[in-house]
N, C-alpha and C positions, 0 to 999 in steps of 0.2 A: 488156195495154198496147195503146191503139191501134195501128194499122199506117198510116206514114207514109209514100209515097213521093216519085220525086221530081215527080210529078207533082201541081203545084199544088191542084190541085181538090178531092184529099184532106188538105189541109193545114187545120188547126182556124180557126177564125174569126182573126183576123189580133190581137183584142184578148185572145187565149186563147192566145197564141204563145208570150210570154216565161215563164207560170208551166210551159205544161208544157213548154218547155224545161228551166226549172227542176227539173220532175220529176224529168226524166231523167238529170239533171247528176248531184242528191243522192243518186240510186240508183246511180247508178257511181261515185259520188268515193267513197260508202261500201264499195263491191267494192274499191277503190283501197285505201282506208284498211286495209282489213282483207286486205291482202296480207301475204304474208312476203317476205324480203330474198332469200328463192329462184326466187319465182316474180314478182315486180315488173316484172322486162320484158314478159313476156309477158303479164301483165293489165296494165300500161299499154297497150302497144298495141292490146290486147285495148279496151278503153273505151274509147279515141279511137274507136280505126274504129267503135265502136259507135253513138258519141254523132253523127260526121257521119251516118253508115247512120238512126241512129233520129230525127234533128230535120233535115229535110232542106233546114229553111229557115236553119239554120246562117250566118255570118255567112262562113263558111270556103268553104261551099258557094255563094251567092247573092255577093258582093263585088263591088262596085263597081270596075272596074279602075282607074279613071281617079283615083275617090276614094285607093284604096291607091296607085295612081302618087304622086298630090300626097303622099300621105303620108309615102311613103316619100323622097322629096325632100325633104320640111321635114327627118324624122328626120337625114339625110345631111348636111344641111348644119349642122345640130347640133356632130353627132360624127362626121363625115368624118375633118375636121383632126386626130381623133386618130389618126388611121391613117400609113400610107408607102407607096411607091411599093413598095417591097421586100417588102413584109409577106403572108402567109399568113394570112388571114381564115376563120374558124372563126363559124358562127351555131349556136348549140344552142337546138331549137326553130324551124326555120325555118318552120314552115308553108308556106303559099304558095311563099314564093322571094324575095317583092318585094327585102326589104332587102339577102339577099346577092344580087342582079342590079343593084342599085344601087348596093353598096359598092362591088363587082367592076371597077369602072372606077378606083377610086383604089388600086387592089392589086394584086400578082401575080398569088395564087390567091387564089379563094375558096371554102368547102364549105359546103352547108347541110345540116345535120341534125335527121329528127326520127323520131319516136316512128312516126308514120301514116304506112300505106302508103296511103291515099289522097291524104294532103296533098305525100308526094313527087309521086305523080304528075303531079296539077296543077303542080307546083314543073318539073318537068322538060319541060313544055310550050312554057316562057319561057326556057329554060336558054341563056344567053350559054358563049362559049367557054372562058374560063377559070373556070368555075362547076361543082363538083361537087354532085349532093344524090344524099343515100342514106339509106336508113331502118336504125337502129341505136337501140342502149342511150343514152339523155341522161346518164345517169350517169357512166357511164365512158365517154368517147365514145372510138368505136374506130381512135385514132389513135398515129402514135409520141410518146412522151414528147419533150418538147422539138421537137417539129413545126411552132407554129404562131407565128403573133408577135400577134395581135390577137383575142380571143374575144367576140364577141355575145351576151350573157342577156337578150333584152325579153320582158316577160311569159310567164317562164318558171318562175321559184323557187315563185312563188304555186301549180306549177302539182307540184312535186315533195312527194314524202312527205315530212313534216318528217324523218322518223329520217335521211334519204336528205341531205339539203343537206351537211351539215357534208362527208360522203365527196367529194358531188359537185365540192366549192369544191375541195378538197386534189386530185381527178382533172383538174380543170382549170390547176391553180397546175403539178402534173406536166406538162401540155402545155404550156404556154409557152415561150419561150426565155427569157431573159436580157434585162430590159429590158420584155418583154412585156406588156399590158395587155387586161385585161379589162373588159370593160364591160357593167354591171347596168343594167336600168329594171325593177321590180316594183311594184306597189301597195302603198301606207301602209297596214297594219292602223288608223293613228290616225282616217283619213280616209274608212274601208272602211266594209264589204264592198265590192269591186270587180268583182264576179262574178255571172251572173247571177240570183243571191240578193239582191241587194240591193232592197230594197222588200218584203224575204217574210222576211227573217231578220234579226239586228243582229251577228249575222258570217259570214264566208262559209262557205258550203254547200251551194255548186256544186262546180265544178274547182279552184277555189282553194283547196287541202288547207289553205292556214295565207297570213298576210298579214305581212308584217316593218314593220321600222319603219328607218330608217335608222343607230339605232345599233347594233342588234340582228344585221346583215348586216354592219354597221362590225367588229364583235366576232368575227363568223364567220371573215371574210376574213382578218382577222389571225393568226386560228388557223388557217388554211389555210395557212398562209407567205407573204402578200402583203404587202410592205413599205411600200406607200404606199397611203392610198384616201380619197378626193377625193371631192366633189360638185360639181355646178353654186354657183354665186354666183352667178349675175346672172338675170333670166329669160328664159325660150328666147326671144324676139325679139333678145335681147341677145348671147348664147348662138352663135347663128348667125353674126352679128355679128364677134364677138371669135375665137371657134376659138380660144383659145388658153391654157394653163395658169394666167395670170392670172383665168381665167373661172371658176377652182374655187378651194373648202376643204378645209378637213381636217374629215373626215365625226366629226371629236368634237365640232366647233361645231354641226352637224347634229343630232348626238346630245344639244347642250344647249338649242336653239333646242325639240325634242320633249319636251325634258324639262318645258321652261315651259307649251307648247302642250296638254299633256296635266291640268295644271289648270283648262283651260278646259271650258264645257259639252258634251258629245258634238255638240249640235245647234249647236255652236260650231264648231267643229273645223276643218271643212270651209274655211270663209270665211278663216277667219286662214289655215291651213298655205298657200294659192296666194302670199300677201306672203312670208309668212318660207320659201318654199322647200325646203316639208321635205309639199307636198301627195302626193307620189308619192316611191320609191325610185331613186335613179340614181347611178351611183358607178362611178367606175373605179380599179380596182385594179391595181396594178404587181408585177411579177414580180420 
């Protein structure tokens, strides 16, 4: 395999970037894939550090600050409102930092957790005062049961062994308090690949172990003990807007809206799901 550093000049032709990224993705999601429930932490983390070490033109590593600023501002203004003054904020999968250093001012505390010891690093560079990040298990993240009141999943599920989700939902449903809520955004398997397979495969076969659909996560959660779970209704311009529980459904309308969406043509799919609201996964779930 070539040898990448971070030094530009050895980096492949700029239109040669995204497949052998892609290489490298499919050769580690398949060490990922073919772990056991023993050794899973430590080849997850194993493969992250690998994958920013081995593509160093990474999106993780080169980032835009100012881009992920606004970003992470539009996100916030989303689903701030769901949060409280009181609450203990939990991000699994932090990456960077950006979201929990941005939520961190409508909250208590805040923790971000992830997988990579490099991405904490970076993450703790930016680190506001009431903002922990530590590098741990995504699985069972290593907190007390009934610790937190608010959990973050953004582009995270897509990112776990399928056998693994169903434990992960029920290790999280355990962290909550009473009242508590969770909060999903993952990629539409209907709308997919979202990874960077996409234009090389016709489903993902990057990082993105598996792709859900909104009722498919709907069905999970349920079975984790979440009593309530919701989607947006209106769209994120709206969204931002409103902040407020009249702004969602009950994720079986979601689940019917896919059902219909899913007769249409593959090269269909795309176009319609941004109207009907079902283009990506986002759902919050109640404790």
């Amino acid at each position: 395999m070539p040898s990448w550093t971070k030094d530009e000049t050895t980096w492949p032709p700029e239109a040669e970037r995204r497949r052998e990224h892609w290489l490298v993705e499919q050769r580690l999601a398949q060490e990922l894939l073919a772990s056991s429930p023993e050794n899973r932490l430590d080849v997850t983390r194993k493969v992250y550090n690998d994958l920013f070490e081995l593509v160093p033109w990474h999106d993780a590593n080169v980032a835009d600050e100012d881009e992920e600023d606004a970003y992470e501002e539009h996100w916030f203004q989303m689903y701030g409102p769901l949060t409280r003054p009181e609450d203990v904020l939990l991000d699994i999968g932090c990456g960077r930092g950006g979201l929990v250093n941005r939520f961190s001012w409508a909250v208590d505390r805040a923790i971000g957790l992830d997988a990579s010891d490099a991405m904490v690093e970076i993450a703790n560079k930016g680190r506001r005062g009431n903002v922990e990040f530590v590098v741990g298990d995504l699985l069972s993240p290593p907190l007390p049961p009934k610790s937190v009141n608010f959990v973050v999943s953004r582009q995270l599920m897509e990112h776990l062994h399928p056998d693994d989700v169903p434990g992960h939902l029920r290790a999280v449903s355990e962290l909550l308090r009473p009242g508590g809520r969770f909060l999903i955004e993952t990629p539409s398997r209907l709308t997919g690949p979202w990874d960077i397979s996409r234009g090389f495969t016709d489903v993902a076969s990057g990082f993105h172990l598996r792709e859900y659909t909104n009722g498919e996560m709907g069905r999970m959660l349920r079975d984790a003990g979440f009593r309530r779970v919701r989607g947006p209704a209106v769209p994120a311009r709206l969204l931002a807007r409103m902040g407020s529980r009249r702004a969602y459904m009950p994720v079986r309308v979601k689940a019917a809206i896919e059902a219909l969406l899913r007769r249409a043509p593959v090269n269909v799919r795309p176009k319609l799901a941004g109207p009907l609201l079902v283009r990506d996964v986002t759902l919050v779930a109640e404790r």
